[in-house]
C-alpha positions, 0 to 999 in steps of 0.5 A, a space after each residue: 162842406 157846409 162853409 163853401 155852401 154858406 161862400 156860394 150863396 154869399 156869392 151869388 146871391 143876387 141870382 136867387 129871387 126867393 127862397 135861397 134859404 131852403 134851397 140851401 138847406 136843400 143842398 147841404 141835406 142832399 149834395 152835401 157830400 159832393 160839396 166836399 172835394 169840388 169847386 162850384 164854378 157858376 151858378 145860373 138861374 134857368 126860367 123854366 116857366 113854361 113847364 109849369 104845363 107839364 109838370 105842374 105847380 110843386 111847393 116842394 124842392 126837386 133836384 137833378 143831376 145832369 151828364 156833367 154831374 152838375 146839380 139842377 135844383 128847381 123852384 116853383 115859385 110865386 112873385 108878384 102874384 103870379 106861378 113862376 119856374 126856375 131852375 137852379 144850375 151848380 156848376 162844377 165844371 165848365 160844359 163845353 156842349 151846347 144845349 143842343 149837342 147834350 140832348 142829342 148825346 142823352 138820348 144817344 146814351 139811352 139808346 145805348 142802355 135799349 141796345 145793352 138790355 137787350 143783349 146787343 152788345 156789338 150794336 151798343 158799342 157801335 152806338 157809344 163809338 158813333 157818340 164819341 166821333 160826334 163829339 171829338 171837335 169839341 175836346 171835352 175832356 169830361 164827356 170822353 172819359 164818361 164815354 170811354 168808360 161806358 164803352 169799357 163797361 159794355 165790353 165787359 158786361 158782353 164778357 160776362 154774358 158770354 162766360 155765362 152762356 158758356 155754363 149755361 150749355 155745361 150745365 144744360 148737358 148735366 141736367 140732361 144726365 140728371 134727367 136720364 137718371 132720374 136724379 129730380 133733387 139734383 136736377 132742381 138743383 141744377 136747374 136752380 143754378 140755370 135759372 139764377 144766371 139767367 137772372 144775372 144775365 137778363 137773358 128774358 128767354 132763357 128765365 122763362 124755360 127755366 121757370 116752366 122746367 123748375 116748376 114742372 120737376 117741382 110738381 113732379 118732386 111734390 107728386 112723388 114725395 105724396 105718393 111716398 106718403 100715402 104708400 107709408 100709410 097704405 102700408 100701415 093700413 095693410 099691417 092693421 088689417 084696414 084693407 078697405 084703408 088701404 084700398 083707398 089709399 091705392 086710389 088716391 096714389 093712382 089718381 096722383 099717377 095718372 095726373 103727374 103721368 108717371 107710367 113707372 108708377 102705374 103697374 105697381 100700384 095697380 096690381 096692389 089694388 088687384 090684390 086688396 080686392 081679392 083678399 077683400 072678397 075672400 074677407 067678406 066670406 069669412 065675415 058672414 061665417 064668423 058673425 053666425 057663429 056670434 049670433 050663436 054665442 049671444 044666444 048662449 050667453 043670454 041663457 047664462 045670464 038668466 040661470 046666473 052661471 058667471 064663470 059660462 057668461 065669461 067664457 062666451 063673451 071673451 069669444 065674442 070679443 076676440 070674434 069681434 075683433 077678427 072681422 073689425 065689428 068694434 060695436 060688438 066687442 064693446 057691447 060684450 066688454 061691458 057684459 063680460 065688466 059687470 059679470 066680472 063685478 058680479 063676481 067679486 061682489 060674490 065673493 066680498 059677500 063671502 069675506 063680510 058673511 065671515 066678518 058679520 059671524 064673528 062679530 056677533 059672536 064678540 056681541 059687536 051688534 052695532 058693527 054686525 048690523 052694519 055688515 047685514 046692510 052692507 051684504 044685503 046691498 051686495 045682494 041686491 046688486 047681483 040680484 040674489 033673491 035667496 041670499 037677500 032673504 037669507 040675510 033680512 033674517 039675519 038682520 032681524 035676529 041682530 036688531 032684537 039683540 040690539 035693542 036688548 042691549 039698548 036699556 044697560 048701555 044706556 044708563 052706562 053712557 049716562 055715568 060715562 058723560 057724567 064722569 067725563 064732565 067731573 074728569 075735565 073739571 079736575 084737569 082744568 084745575 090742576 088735580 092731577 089725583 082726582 083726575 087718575 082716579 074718576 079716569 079708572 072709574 071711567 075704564 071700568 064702566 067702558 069694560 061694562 059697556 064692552 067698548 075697546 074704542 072708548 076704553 082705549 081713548 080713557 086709557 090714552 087720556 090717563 096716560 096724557 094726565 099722568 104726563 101732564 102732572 109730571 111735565 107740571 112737577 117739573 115746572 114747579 121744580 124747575 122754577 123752584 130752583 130758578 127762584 132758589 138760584 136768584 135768592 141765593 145770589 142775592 143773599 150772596 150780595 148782603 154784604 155788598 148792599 141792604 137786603 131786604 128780602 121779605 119785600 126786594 130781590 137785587 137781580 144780578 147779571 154777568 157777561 163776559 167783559 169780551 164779549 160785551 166790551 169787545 176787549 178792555 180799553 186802555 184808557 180809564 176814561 174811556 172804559 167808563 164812557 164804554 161802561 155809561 153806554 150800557 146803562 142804557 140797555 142794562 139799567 134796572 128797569 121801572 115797571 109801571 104795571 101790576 100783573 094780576 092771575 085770578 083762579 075762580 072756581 064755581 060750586 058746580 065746579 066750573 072753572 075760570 082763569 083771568 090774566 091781565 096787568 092794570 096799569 099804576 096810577 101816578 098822584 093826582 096833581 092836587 094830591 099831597 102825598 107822592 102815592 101811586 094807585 092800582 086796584 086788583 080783585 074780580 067779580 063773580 060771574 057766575 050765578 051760583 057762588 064761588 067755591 073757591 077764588 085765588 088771586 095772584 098779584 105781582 108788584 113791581 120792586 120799584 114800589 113799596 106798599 104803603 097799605 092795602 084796603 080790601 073792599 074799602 077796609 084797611 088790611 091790617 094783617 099782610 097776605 102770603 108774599 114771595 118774591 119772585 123775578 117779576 116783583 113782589 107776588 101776594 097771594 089771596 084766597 076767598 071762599 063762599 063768593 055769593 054770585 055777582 059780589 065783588 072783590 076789590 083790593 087797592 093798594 097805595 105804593 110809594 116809589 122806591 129809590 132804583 139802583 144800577 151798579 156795574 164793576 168789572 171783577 177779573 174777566 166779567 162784567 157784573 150788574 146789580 139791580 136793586 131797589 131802596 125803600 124811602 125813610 121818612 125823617 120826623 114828619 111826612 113828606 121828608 124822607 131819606 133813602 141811604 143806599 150803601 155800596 161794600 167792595 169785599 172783591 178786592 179791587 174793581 175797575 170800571 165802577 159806575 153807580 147810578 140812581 133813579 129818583 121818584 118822579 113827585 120829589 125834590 132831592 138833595 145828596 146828602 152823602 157823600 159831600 167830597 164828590 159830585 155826580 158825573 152826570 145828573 139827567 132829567 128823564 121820565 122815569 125820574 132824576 137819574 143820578 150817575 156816579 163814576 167812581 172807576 177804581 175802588 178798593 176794599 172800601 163801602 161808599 154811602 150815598 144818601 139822598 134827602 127827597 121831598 115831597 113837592 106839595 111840602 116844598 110848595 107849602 113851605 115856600 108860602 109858609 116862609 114867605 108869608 114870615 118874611 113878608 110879616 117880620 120884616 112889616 113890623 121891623 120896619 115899623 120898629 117892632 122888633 119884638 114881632 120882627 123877631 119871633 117871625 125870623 124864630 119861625 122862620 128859622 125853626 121852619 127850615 130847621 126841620 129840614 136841616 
């Protein structure tokens, strides 16, 4: 399509003066289609200047098609300064018209479309005939099939029109049925379907009678269907007794009647009109009788309410509502509903009177004063309200003779309360810290004196209180039980593994874990290797853990009894860096906070087993004599205990700690994978700062698979393996916590495994390398100036130096 477009223009070319760019894409977005299956035969450029006039001066394109269905594209155009018009033909079929013979032809066929609209079909296709002998010399084969065509369609829009006129009439005659039934839905129905073909046909006349009667059945339609309303809520009105509704709504219906002109209607709705109003009159009479005998009843009611007769001023007011309601006096009713609620209330207020004048006797029998002073207040406000002088002065007497019982009472229960908070305060004391007897015992004198004080509320609360210390003290004794046995449980395991590694139980407790090797491994690899590789990857959640804290518990108790309990952990501190020994240092102890001395101040600190105490200063001074100790999961506890603690003076307690060796075994043994976790104390060799730690291994379970060994060397030391000397490490790793040294011995029998490490501690590293250098430098001096005496007491010492390290 768009290539024969691109051909034409090509083509034809020198027909265009301008703009052949947009009227080509003019084409190809308007007639592109029409490009598709047909030939252009010509191209004609048409000056059409002279319209310019008439139509005006258009920028934009604008197109046509002509009889022959040529496209007439017109372009207003400016050449040489000057408005030019030019009308672009495309040509798909020769015209054998002239000019003039085409325009007669167009406005032949318009009359023939006049004639067609309005209805005058046997004249329009005379005028199409007359069209067709007008042309027949010319043999225009286009135009006379167009032609013959248009005449068809004439033919078959007269058919239409007359097959439509004919259920027009069918459908005329049902309507009139429909009429004298009365059917109005079904003849809107009809008269719809009238209307519709009508509009098919284009019969002006014949649409607008149809209009008027669809409109009219439709006004009709919509009066019924408001009377039919207004008739249900006329009704509705009737049933409730609204007989000055109903009547008008019998209005409104006749208003509808006689605007609509429905006479069917009239006769109904005016009889029931004539009837509303009868009865309305009839009503009216009634009224005036019934709003005396209210009158009366009011009358009546006042002089109950004056002589306070509740049970009467009830009674005329339920007739008056129910008077009220006959002749629809709302206001009256209401009026007597209110009258008749407060009599009512009136009543139960009386009668709560009674129930709390019962209450208020009984409680002054048990002595309760307080409760039956409030009881004399609440039936004196109840008095009050119903507005009863007797009874008020009754029970002001009442309230009288309480008060002086009450203040009677005043002087002894005092004193007791006083003992009561002092034995409170000594009773919260000795829970805070713990002393269960103590606290049992200050809880019955406390229910005692409650008895005294005659109070069931507070000798209740003291009875609940003692029931929670009792326990307290035996969830406490469980506690201690149970960590007890865990304690028991961890050394036993321990002593179990005597034979296996040192124990030292007075300062470390090896911990022991067991899995199942499924369920840690996922099953046993066949590979020796691998199951190693597997078992070297769980050092890294199970290795023994390096703790770098100190946990502190500090109990202080005042003289008074006040009770204070500290928790924190202080952090270790590793050696200075200008330090010549590898000792780490935390301080524990506490002030006394309080302004008054301290009884008693116990102190608990728990050192990690991955230190040993090198030694202890207590306020600057060495502690020659070691405090109770335990070992407990966490580590190493030391217990304190001060007495006497003046106000403000401190405590201090420092230790010096030295990093052990830590150790991290893991075999397999049948189905469980074991992990042993321990710690081994450094030994110093002759002098300070060389020091070995010898940590022996012992297989008595028989054989093992999977044996890893790793050791952890104290950060501030060079290391040397002494033992074993036929094996290597697996694996060595510089880390934070220090050296670790990983052993993967696999299978092993019946065997023990020594592993001992000579450690150093850098400052003497430091110091010997200069010591020795300062030898070399001077014995080889003087073995170049040929003292060879010098010389060699310098390579003596050089080599008693190092001998203390061999």
């Amino acid at each position: 399509m768009s290539e024969q477009i691109e051909e034409i223009f090509e083509k034809f070319k020198n027909i265009f003066s301008s703009r052949q760019e947009e009227i080509k894409t003019f084409l190809k977005k308007h007639y592109g289609h029409l490009f598709k299956n047909q030939i252009i035969e010509n191209v004609e450029k048409i000056d059409a200047t002279e319209r310019i006039e008439k139509a005006g001066f258009h920028p934009e394109l604008s197109s046509w098609k002509n009889i022959y269905g040529n496209i007439i594209v017109s372009s207003c155009e400016i050449i040489n300064g000057k408005k030019v018009r030019y009308d672009y033909k495309f040509s798909f079929v020769e015209e054998k018209l002239s000019e003039e013979k085409i325009e007669i032809v167009e406005n032949a066929l318009n009359e023939v479309k006049n004639l067609e609209s309005k209805l005058l079909f046997d004249d329009a296709i005379a005028k199409v005939d007359e069209i067709i002998e007008f042309i027949r010399l010319d043999d225009d084969k286009v135009f006379n099939k167009r032609l013959n065509d248009r005449r068809r369609e004439i033919i078959s829009a007269k058919q239409d029109f007359e097959d439509s006129m004919g259920k027009i009439r069918l459908l005329e005659e049902k309507l009139e049925e429909q009429k004298e039934a009365n059917d109005l839905n079904a003849a809107i129905i009809t008269c719809e379907k009238i209307f519709e073909i009508s509009r098919s046909i284009k019969n002006v006349e014949l649409i607008k009678k149809f209009r008027d009667k669809l409109e009219k059945f439709k006004k009709k339609q919509a009066a019924l269907e408001e009377i039919e309303t207004l008739e249900t809520k006329l009704k509705e009105y009737q049933k409730q007794g609204n007989l000055e509704g109903a009547l008008e709504k019998c209005d409104e219906i006749l208003k509808i009647i006689q605007r609509s002109r429905e006479p069917s209607l009239l006769k109904k709705f005016s009889d029931i009109k004539r009837d509303l109003e009868k009865t309305l009159d009839l009503l009216k009479q009634e009224r005036e009788k019934t709003l005396s005998t209210i009158s009366e009843l009011e009358k009546e009611v006042e002089s109950f309410q004056a002589e306070g007769n509740f049970e009467m001023i009830i009674n005329h007011c339920e007739k008056i509502i129910f008077l009220s309601n006959q002749i629809n006096e709302p206001a009256i009713a209401e009026k007597h509903v209110k009258i008749r609620e407060k009599t009512e209330e009136k009543v139960k207020i009386l009668a709560k009177i009674k129930d709390l004048a019962k209450e208020l006797e009984e409680l002054r029998a048990s002595k309760n004063f307080n409760d039956a002073l409030k009881i004399s207040d609440q039936i004196l406000e109840s008095c009050k309200k119903i507005e009863r002088d007797d009874l008020i002065k009754k029970y002001l007497n009442v309230k009288e003779n309480i008060q002086e019982k009450i203040k009677d009472l005043e002087e002894s229960r005092e004193n007791l309360l006083q003992e009561i908070n002092k034995n409170e305060k000594e009773l919260e004391n000795k829970r805070n810290i713990k002393d269960f007897k103590g606290a049992l015992n200050t809880c019955d004198k406390l229910i005692n004196l409650t008895l005294k004080l005659e109070d069931e509320g507070l000798k209740n609360k003291y009875e609940m209180i003692k029931k929670a210390i009792l326990e307290e003290k035996a969830e406490l004794e469980a506690k201690k039980e149970k960590e007890k046995k865990e304690q028991q449980l961890l050394l036993e395991k321990a002593r179990e593994l005597k034979d296996v590694i040192p124990f030292e139980e007075e300062d470390v407790l090896p911990l022991i874990e067991e899995f199942s090797i499924n369920e840690i491994l996922k099953g046993i690899p066949d590979d020796p290797d691998l199951l190693l590789e597997e078992i070297n990857t769980l050092l890294d959640s199970h290795r023994v853990e390096i703790k770098e804290e100190l946990k502190n518990k500090t109990l202080l108790r005042s003289s008074s009894g006040e009770l204070l309990e500290l928790n924190k952990e202080m952090k270790i501190k590793p050696p200075e860096k200008e330090s010549k020994k590898s000792i780490h240092e935390v301080a524990s102890g506490f002030e006394n906070p309080f302004d008054e001395y301290l009884e008693e101040a116990i102190i608990s600190d728990i050192i990690p087993f991955n230190y040993e105490i090198e030694k202890i200063e207590l306020n600057g001074e060495e502690v020659k004599n070691m405090v109770e100790k335990s070992l407990k999961k966490e580590g190493l506890e030391l217990n304190w205990q001060f007495t006497n603690v003046p106000p403000k003076e401190k405590m201090v307690i420092n230790y010096d700690l030295r990093r052990r060796v830590s150790r991290t075994i893991i075999f397999m043994l049948k189905d469980q994978l074991k992990i042993i976790k321990t710690h081994s104390r450094l030994k110093q060799l002759g002098f300070e700062g060389l020091y070995e730690a010898e940590l022996p291994f012992t297989n008595n379970f028989g054989e093992l698979e999977g044996v890893v060994v790793e050791d952890i060397i104290p950060l501030y030391y060079l290391h040397v393996i002494q033992k074993p000397k036929d094996e290597l490490p697996a694996e060595t790793i510089v880390a934070d916590m220090g050296d670790i040294i990983k052993w993967n011995i696999g299978t092993m029998k019946n065997e023990t495994k020594i592993y001992n490490y000579m450690l150093i501690e850098l400052y003497l590293f430091e110091e010997t390398k200069i010591q020795y250098d300062q030898l070399n430098r001077k014995a080889l001096d003087a073995l170049e100036q040929e003292n060879f005496e010098e010389s060699f007491e310098k390579f003596k010492a050089i080599k008693d130096l190092l001998e203390k390290f061999t």
